[in-house]
KOLDRENVEX-301455 format. One line per field, with one value per atom (N, C-alpha, C): atom name; residue number from 1; x, y negated, z. Coordinates in steps of 0.2 Angstrom, whole numbers. Layout:
REM residues N
atom <- CA | ...
seq <- NUM | ...
x <- X | ...
y <- Y | ...
z <- Z | ...
***
This chain:
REM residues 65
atom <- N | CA | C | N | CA | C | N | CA | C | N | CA | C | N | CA | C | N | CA | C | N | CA | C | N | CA | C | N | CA | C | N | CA | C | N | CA | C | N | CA | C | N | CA | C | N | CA | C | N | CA | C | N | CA | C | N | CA | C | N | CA | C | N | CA | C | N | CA | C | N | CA | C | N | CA | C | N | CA | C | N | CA | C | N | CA | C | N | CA | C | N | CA | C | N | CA | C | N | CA | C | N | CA | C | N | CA | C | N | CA | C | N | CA | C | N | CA | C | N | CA | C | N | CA | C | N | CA | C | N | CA | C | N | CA | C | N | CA | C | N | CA | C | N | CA | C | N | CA | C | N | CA | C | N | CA | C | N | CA | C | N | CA | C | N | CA | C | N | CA | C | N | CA | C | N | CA | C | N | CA | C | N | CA | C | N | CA | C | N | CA | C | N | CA | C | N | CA | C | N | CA | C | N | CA | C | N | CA | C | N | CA | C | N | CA | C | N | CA | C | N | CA | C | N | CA | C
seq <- 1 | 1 | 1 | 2 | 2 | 2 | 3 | 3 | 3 | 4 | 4 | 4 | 5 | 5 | 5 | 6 | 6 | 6 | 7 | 7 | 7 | 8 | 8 | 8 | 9 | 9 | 9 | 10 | 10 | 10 | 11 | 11 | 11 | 12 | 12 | 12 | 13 | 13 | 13 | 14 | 14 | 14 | 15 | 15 | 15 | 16 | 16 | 16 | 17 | 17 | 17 | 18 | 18 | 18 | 19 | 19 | 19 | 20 | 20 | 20 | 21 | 21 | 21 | 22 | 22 | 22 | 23 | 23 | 23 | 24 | 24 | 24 | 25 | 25 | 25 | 26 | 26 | 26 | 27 | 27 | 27 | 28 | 28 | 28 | 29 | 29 | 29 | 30 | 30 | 30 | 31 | 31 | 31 | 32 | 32 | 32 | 33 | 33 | 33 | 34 | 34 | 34 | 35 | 35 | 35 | 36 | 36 | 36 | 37 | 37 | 37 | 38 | 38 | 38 | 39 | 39 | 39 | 40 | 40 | 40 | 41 | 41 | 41 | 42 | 42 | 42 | 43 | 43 | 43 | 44 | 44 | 44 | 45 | 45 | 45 | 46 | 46 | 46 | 47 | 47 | 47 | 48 | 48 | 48 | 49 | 49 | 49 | 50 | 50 | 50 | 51 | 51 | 51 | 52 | 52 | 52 | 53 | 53 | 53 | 54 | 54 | 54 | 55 | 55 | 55 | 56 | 56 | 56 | 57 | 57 | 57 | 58 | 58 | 58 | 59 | 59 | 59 | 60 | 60 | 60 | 61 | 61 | 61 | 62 | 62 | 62 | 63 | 63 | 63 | 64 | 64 | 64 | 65 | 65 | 65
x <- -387 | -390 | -394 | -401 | -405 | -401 | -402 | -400 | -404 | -402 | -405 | -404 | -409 | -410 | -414 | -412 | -419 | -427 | -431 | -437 | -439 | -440 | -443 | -448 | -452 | -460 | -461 | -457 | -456 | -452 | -444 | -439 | -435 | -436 | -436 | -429 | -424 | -420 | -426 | -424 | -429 | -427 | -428 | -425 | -430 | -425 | -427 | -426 | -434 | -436 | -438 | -435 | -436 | -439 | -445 | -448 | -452 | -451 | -452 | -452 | -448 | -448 | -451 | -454 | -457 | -452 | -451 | -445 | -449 | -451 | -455 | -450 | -452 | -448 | -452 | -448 | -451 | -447 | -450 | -447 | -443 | -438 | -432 | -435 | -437 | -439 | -433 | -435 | -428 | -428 | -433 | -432 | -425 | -427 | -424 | -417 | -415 | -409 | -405 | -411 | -406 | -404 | -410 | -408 | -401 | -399 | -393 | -388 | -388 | -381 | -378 | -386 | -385 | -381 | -382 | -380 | -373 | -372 | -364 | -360 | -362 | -358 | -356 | -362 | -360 | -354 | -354 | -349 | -344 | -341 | -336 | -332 | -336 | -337 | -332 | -335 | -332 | -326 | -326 | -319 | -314 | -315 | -310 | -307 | -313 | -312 | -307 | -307 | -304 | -297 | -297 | -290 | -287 | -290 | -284 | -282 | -285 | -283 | -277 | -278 | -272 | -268 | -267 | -260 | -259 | -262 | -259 | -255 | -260 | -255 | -249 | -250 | -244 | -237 | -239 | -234 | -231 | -236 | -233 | -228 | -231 | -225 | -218 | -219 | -213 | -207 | -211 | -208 | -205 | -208 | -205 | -200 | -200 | -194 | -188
y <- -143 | -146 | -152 | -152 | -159 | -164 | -170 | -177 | -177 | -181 | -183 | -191 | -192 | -201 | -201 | -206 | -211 | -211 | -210 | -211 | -218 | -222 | -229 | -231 | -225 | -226 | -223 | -217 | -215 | -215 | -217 | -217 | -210 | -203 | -196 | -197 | -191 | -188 | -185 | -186 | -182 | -181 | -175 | -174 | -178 | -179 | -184 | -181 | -182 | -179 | -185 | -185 | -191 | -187 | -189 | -186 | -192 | -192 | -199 | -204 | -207 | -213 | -214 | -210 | -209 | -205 | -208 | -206 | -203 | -197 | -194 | -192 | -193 | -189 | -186 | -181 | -173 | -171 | -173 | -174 | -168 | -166 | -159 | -155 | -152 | -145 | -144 | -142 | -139 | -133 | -127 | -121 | -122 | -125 | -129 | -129 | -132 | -134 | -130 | -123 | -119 | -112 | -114 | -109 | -112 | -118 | -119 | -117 | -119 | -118 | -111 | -107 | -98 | -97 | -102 | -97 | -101 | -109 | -110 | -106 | -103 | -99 | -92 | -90 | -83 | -86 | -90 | -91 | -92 | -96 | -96 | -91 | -86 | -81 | -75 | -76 | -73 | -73 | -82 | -85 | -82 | -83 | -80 | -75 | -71 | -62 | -60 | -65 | -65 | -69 | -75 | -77 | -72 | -70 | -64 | -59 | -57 | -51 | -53 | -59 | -62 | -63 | -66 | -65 | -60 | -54 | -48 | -46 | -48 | -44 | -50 | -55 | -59 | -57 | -54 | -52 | -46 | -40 | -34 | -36 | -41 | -42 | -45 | -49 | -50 | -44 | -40 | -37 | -33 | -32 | -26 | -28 | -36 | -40 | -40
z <- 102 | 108 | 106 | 111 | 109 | 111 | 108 | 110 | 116 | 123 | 130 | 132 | 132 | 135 | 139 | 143 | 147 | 143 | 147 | 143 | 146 | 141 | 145 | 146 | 145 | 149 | 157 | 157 | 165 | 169 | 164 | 166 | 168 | 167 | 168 | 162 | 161 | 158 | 150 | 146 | 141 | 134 | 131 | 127 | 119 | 115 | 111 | 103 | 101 | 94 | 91 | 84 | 79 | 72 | 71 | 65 | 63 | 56 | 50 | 55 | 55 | 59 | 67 | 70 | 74 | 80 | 86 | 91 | 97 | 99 | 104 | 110 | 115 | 121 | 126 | 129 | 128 | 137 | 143 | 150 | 150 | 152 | 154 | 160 | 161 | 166 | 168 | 175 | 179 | 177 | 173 | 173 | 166 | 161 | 155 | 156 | 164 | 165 | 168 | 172 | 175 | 171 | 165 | 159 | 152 | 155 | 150 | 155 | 160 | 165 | 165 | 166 | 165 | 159 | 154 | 146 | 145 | 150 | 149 | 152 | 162 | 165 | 162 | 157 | 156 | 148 | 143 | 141 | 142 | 147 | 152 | 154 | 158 | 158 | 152 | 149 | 142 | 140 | 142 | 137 | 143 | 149 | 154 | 154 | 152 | 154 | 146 | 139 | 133 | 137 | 139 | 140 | 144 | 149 | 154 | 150 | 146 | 140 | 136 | 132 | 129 | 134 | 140 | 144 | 144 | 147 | 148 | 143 | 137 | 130 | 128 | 131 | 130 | 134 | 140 | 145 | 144 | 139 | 137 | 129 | 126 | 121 | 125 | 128 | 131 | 133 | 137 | 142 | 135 | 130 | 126 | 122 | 121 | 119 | 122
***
């Protein structure tokens, strides 16, 4: 993930590029912003639909206990 600061010439959210010495900021797009949320919901997403699977399998070892 970028590093994200304040810009201090416009004050905007903005992601932050450091090349030889030199530190540029680069303003955030709302499309930017609605394209990470999309790719954390669908991880989430994932993690969820694996967690309910491990319970299920958790509860079937059980029961066979």
């Amino acid at each position: 993930m970028s590093k994200v600061s304040i810009c201090p010439t416009c004050g905007s959210k903005s992601k932050i590029k450091e090349e030889n010495g030199i530190v540029s900021y680069e303003a955030i797009q709302e499309d930017e912003v609605f394209k990470k949320v999309s790719q954390l919901k669908k991880a989430m997403e994932k993690f969820k639909t694996k967690a309910e699977d491990l319970e299920k399998q958790i509860e079937t070892i059980k029961k066979d206990n």
